[in-house]
C-alpha positions, 0 to 999 in steps of 0.5 A: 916367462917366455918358450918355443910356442911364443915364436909363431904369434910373435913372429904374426904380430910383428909381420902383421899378418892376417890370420883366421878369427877363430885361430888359438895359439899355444903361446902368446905375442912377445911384441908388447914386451918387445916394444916396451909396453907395459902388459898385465900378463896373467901367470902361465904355466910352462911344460917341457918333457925329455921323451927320448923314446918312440911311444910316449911315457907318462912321468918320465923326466918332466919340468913345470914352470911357473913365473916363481916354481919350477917342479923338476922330475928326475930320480925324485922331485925337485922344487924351487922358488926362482924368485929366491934361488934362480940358480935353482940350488936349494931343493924345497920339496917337502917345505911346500907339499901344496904347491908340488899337489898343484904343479903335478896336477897341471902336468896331467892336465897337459898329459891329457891333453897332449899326449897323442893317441897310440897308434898315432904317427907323424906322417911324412906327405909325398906326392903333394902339389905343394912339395914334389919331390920330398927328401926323408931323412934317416933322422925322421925314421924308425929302425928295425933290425937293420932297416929304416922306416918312414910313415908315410901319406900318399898324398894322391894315387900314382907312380913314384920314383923312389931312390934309395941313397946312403948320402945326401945326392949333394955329396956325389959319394957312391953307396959303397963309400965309406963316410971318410972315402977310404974304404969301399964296403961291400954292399951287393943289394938295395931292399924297398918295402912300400906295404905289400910291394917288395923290391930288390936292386942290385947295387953296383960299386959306381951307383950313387942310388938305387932308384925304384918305380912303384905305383900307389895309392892315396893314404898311410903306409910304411917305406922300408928301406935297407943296404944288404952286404955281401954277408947276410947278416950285415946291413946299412942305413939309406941316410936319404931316400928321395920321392917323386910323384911321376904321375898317373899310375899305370892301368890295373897297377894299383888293383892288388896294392896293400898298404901297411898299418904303422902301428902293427908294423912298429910294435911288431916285436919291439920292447921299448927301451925306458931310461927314466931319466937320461 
């Protein structure tokens, strides 16, 4: 049995590559199976977890796997004996109470392990030597009430250019393009929130971005970003937001710079939604 976590130490065995001694992989190499050889390989257990939702929630829709068991949660719980029914049709769940107690208790250990902290979040680096500039996708942000917003690390002090594109720069579309071209929405403004930093641009029918300039400091914060049209209400989503570390910040620039706390900022009126099964 064989998963997702296989493909990096797979993928150094077969490029020999030379990696620290202490090194601990999830999975395990594929290549002595891959070159024929006959490997004594110690039954593993596989997890996968359907989440769908911003904050982790224990038992929602969840598979353990093992070489012969497969424990399914949905609606109720669902055990089969791949060896006898890989087709997975004949539901033993209550023939084998001791095995799902066993599979059950593995996914626990798992969520204990794995689950991350609550206020923890994936950070999207900007201003890093190693990658200058950074392109955010709508697809890695969060919405709320008509905006996108990226958890952010500056990676260093300094000004950044920010711009703010309804899409991607490849496509040389105007942000007051619709996705079929034709039809032009009234879009009248640009809005960029970066911690205590509030920006508004005017949005004009020929510009293809909104571009900001703003100073600041090493460490977490939060991007909002979001399209404002003519009537207040309505608003549009900035598909791309393109930032590039300039340099040096500007003298005392950064002396009354505050950056947001994520958690407070993503939980602040937000009730999670929870299909349990989906």
């Amino acid at each position: 049995m064989s998963a997702h976590i296989d493909l990096m130490p797979t993928l150094i065995d077969l490029c020999n590559l030379k990696t620290p001694a202490n090194l601990e992989y999830d999975g395990q190499s594929l290549v002595p199976l891959l070159s024929g050889q006959a490997v004594d390989r110690p039954d593993r257990t596989i997890i996968t977890h359907n989440q769908r939702v911003q904050f982790a929630v224990k038992d929602k829709e969840y598979q353990v796997m093992t070489e012969r068991w497969r424990l399914v949660k949905r609606e109720k719980d669902e055990l089969y004996d791949i060896i006898a029914d890989p087709g997975q049709h004949n539901n033993v769940v209550n023939e084998y109470p001791e095995v799902v107690k066993d599979l059950y208790t593995r996914y626990e250990k798992w969520w204990e392990e794995n689950v991350p902290e609550p206020d923890w979040y994936a950070e999207i680096y900007i201003g890093s030597e190693y990658e200058n500039p950074v392109t955010l996708y709508a697809h890695d942000s969060f919405s709320r009430k008509g905006q996108k917003i990226w958890v952010i690390n500056v990676a260093r002090d300094g000004k950044y250019e920010i711009r703010l594109n309804r899409w991607p720069v490849e496509s040389g579309k105007k942000m007051v393009e619709n996705k079929e071209g034709d039809e032009i929405l009234k879009i009248v403004s640009a809005e960029l929130i970066v911690g205590n930093i509030n920006l508004l641009k005017e949005v004009t029918p020929d510009m293809t971005s909104a571009d900001f300039i703003v100073n600041l400091k090493a460490g977490t914060t939060c991007f909002h970003t979001s399209l404002h049209h003519a009537e207040e209400v309505k608003t549009s989503r900035t598909d791309c937001v393109y930032v590039k570390y300039l340099g040096d910040a500007e003298p005392g620039s950064l002396s009354d710079y505050s950056p947001s706390v994520p958690d407070e900022i993503l939980r602040q009126n937000y009730k999670q939604k929870v299909p349990m099964f989906d």
